[in-house]
N, C-alpha and C positions, 0 to 999 in steps of 0.2 A: 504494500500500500504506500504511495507517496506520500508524502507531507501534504501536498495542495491540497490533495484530496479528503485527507482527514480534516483540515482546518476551514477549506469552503473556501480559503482563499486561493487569488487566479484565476486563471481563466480557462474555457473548458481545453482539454488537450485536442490539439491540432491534428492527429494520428483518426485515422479512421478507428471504431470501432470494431472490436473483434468478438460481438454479437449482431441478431440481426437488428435492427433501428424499427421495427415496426411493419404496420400495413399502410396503404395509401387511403388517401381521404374518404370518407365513409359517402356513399349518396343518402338520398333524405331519406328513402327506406332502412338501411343501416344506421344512422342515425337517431331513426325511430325504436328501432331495435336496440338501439345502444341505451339509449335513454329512458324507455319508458319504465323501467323496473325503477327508478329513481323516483316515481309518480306515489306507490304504495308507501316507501318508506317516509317519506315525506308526511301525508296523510297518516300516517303509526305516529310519527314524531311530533306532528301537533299536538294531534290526540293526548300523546303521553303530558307533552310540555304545558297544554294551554288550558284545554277539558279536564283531566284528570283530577287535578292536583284538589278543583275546587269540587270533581264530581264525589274524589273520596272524602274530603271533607267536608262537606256542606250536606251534600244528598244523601250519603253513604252514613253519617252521621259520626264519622273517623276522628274530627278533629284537626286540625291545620297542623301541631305539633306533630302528631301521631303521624299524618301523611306525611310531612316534612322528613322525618325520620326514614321511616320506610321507602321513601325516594332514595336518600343518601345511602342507604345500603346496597341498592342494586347498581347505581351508578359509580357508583368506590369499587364494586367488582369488576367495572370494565378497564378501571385503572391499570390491571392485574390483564386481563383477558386477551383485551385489543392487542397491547406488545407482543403479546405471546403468541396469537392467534395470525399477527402479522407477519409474525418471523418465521413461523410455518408453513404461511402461505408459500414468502417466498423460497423455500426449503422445498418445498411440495416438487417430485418429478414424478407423470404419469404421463400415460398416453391421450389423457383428456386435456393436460397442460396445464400448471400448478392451481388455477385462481376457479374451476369449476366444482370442481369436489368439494369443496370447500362449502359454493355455492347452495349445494343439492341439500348440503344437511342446514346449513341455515336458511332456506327457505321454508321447508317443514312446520321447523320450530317456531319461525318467524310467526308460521300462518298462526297454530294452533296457540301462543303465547296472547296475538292479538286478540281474537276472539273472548281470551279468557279475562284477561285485563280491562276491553271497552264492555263487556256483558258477563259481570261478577253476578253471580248467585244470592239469594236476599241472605242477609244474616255474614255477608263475606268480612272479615274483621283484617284488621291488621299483620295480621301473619300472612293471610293471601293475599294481600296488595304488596307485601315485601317480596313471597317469593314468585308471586306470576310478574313481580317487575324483574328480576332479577333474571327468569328466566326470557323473558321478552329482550332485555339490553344481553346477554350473550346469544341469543342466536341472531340479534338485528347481526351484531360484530362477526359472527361465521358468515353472515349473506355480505353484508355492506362493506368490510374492511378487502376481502376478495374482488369483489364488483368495482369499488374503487379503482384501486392498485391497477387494472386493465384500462381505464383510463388516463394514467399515467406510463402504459407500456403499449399503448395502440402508435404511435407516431413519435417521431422524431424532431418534427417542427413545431417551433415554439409557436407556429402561429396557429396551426391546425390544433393544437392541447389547448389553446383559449378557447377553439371552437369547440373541441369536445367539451369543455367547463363550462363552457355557457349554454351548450344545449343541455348537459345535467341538468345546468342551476334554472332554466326554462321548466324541465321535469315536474321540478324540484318545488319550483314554485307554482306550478300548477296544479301540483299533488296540496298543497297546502292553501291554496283558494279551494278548493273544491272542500277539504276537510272543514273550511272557517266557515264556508256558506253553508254547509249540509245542514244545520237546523232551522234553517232560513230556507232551504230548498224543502225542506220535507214539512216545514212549517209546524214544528214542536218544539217542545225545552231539550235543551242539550244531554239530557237523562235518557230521554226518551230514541234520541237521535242517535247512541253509540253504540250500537247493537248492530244498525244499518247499517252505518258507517265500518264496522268491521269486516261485515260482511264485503263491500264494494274494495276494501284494503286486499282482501284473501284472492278477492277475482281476480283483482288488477294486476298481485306481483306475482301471481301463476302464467298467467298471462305475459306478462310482462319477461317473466322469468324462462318462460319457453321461446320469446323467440330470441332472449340475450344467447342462449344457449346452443341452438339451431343459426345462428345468423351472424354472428360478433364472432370474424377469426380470432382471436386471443391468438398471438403472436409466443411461437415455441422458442423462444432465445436459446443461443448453442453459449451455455455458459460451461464457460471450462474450467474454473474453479473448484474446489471441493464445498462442501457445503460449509457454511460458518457454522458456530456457535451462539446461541443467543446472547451470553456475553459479552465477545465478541463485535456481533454487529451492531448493538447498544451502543458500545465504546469506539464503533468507526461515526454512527449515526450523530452518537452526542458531541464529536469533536469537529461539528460543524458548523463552523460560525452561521453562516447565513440562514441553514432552518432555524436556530437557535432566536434568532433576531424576529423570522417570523413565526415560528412558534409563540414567543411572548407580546408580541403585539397582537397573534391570534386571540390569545388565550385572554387578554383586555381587553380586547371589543366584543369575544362574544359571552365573559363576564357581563358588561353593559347590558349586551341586547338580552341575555338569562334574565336578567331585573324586572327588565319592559316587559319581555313577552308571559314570564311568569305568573306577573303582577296584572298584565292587561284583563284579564276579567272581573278582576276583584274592582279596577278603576273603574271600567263600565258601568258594574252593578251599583258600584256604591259610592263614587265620586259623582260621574254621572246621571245615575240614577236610572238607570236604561235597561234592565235587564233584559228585554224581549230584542236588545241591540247588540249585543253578545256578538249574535254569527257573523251579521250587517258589519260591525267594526273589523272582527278578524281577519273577515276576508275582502277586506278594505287593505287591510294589512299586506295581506301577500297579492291583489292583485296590484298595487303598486310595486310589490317588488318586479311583477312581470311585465307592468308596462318601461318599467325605468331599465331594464335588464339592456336595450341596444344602448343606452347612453352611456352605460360603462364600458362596453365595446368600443363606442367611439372616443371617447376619455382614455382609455389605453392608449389606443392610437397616436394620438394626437401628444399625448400628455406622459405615455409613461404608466404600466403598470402600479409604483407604488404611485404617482401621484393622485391617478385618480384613487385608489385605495382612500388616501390621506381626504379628498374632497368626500368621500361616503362619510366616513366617519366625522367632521366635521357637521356637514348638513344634519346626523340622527343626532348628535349632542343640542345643536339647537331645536330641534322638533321634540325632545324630553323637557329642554327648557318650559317652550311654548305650550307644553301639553301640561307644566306643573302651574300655570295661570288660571288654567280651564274649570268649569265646573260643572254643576247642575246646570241643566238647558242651553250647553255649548253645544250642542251636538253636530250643528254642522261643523265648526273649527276643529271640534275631536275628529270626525270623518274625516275630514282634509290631511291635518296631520299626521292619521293613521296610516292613510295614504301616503302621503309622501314621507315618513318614516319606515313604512314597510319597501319603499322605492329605494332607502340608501343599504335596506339590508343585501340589495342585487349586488352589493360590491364586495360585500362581506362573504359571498358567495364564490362568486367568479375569479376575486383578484389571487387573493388566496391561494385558492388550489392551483390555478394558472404560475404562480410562483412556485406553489411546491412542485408543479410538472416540472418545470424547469430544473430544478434542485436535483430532483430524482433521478431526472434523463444525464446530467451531466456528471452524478455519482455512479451510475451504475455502468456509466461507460467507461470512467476512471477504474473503479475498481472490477469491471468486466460479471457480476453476479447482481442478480437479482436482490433488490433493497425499497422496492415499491412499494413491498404490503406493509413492511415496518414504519415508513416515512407515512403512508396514509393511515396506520393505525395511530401512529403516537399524535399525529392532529385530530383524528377520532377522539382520542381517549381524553384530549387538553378540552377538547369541545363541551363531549358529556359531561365531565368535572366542572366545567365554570356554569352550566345551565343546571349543577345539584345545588351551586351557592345559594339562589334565593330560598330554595326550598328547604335547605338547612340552615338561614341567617334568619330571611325576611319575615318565612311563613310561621317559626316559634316566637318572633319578636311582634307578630301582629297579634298570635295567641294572646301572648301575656297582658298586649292591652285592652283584651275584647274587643279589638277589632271591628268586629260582624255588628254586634251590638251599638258599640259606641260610633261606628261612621257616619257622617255628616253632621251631628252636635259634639261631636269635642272637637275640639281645635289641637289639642295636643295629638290625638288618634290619628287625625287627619296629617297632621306635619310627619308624625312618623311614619306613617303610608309614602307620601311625597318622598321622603329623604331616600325612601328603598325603591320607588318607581321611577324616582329621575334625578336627584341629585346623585346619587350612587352611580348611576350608569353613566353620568358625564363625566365623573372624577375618571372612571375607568375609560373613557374614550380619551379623555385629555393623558392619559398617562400612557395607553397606544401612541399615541399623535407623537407624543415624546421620543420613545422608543424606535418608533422610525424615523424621526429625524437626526437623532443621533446616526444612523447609519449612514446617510449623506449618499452621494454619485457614487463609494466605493462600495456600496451592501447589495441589499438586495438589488436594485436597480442593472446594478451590474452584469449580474448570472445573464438579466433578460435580455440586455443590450447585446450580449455576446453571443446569444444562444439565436438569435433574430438574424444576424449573420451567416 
């Protein structure tokens, strides 16, 4: 192993490759194919983030603490899972090609986790919301951390890995308007609506899943290395400056957005006053992320990968601002806002993973083996971890002031709701914003410039 290559610093090596660099550009039926399995998980991951939390606690009659808790267990186990799960993937040699076996068994569990999770059983207590979660977040990571990592090993242009990240993140936010409207489509409370909703999740990524399977060359690399250790690959992975750099500015904006989207139903019902505006807001949410999804495309372009990163996050710090102004019978400025805050999460989507293509393609060519599943597991694993923080900060700290009770006549109740729906989440935007400004024209920026070439 060189030095460059362990430190991230340099530039990518000049020497062809001595594996194969990928397939060529997918057409919009492969595309289709590559993507749409990203549609279900999407729609699972609302569900889990946005419904759940209040459905176990509120309807289910669990307690805010109680859910909080049993959240944080299943997600502390992918901490553990993901890495491990990743560095087997890319360990894995068969004649189906490492990243589908993998697949087969996490969709299964995927399915049957979901089902069990949106349409618990009456009397379902706390022991089974811990471990139908626990069991839902290890098989999403046997389906997703695999699915992944293939789109980081389909192509060798940096510019066609933006395309493959932005039709995900198209998927992706499509899968998630659709889960935010479905009680508003089916026209009932959100209790009532998670049962369908599972079912329509089980359809999609079966579907979805046959024809990634049938249709997506998954690219057989002739790597002629032995196989690492997971140790090993840890200590190549960790001694890289630039994931390093975006891992932690990862890991602070989507801290931020965990606050916001955690919290967004609790603001609705009970700042706003709106409950039957629930799905209307949500999926206000993600269809701005879908319509704002080309201008970060053109923002790269023009501007640079991190720059425009830097303008997403900037624009959602002020839209939390704006939104801790708002009140009872703001509803239109809530809508808007919702909007164009779910519009700068497109960047938090796209730039990202477009930057970690880059990383991966230029690591695995340095060191000639497979290191895709690990690099997409350990931004998995940073992700789920900062979207457990509210749930283990916010949702015992709103317990202990009665929260539910006390909203909209206490003024303290109220402040400390604020402080974790949107002052929290700027501080953590503003200290991303930091983070990559410190890296300057030599950090990340760089990999891209080079790799564009």
């Amino acid at each position: 192993m060189s030095d460059k290559g362990g430190t991230g610093g340099g530039p990518i090596a000049a020497q062809a490759p001595t594996q194969a660099t990928g397939v060529g550009p997918l057409n919009l039926f492969g595309l289709l194919s590559y993507g749409l399995l990203t549609m279900p998980i999407a729609m699972a991951g609302l569900a889990m983030l946005t419904y759940l939390p209040t459905f176990y606690a509120v309807d289910m009659g669990l307690g805010l603490t109680s859910v909080g808790i049993a959240a944080v267990i299943g997600r502390l186990l992918d901490v553990f899972t993901d890495p491990l799960i990743g560095h087997l993937s890319d360990q894995t040699r068969t004649r189906f090609g490492p990243r589908k076996p993998w697949m087969a068994v996490g969709i299964a569990g995927f399915c049957i986790a979901i089902w069990f999770a949106l349409s618990p059983p009456v009397g379902a207590d706390i022991l089974y919301l811990a471990l139908i979660g626990a069991s839902y977040f290890l098989f999403l990571t046997l389906l997703d951390v695999p699915y992944s990592s293939v789109g980081l090993e389909l192509s060798s242009d940096t510019r066609e890995r933006t395309r493959l990240a932005s039709v995900k993140a198209a998927f992706q936010v499509a899968g998630a308007i659709l889960a935010g409207f479905f009680p508003l489509i089916l026209a009932v409370p959100v209790a009532q609506a998670l049962p369908q909703m599972a079912l329509t999740i089980i359809v999609v990524a079966i579907l979805g899943f046959a024809l990634f399977i049938t249709v997506i060359p998954v690219p057989h690399r002739n790597v002629v290395r032995p196989r690492l250790g997971a140790m090993a690959a840890f200590r190549i992975i960790g001694a890289h400056r630039r994931f390093r750099t975006l891992l932690g500015a990862f890991a602070l904006v989507q801290t931020g957005n965990a606050f916001f989207s955690g919290l967004a139903v609790l603001y609705v019902t009970f700042v706003l006053g709106a409950e039957p505006l629930i799905g209307l807001m949500i999926g206000l949410l993600f269809l701005g992320t879908a319509a704002w999804l080309p201008l970060w495309s053109i923002l790269e372009g023009r501007m640079g990968k991190l720059a425009a990163w830097r303008t997403g996050i900037v624009a959602s710090a002020i839209g939390f601002a704006l939104l801790a102004l708002c009140g009872p019978g703001d509803t239109i400025a809530i809508a808007v806002l919702f909007f164009l805050i779910g519009g700068t999460f497109g960047a938090d989507a796209v730039v990202p993973t477009s930057i970690l293509a880059d990383i991966a393609y230029e690591q695995e060519v340095q060191e000639n083996r497979r290191q895709s599943g690990l690099f997409v597991a350990i931004k998995n694993s940073t992700s789920k971890v900062a979207f457990v923080v509210p749930l283990a900060v916010a949702f015992p700290m709103l317990d202990l002031f009665d929260f539910e009770e006390r909203a909209g006549s206490d003024p303290v109740a109220n402040l400390i709701f604020m402080t974790f729906f949107a002052a929290i989440p700027i501080l953590f935007k503003l200290a991303a914003l930091g983070l990559l400004s410190r890296t300057g024209t030599h950090g990340l920026t760089s990999l891209s410039k080079v790799a564009a070439t």
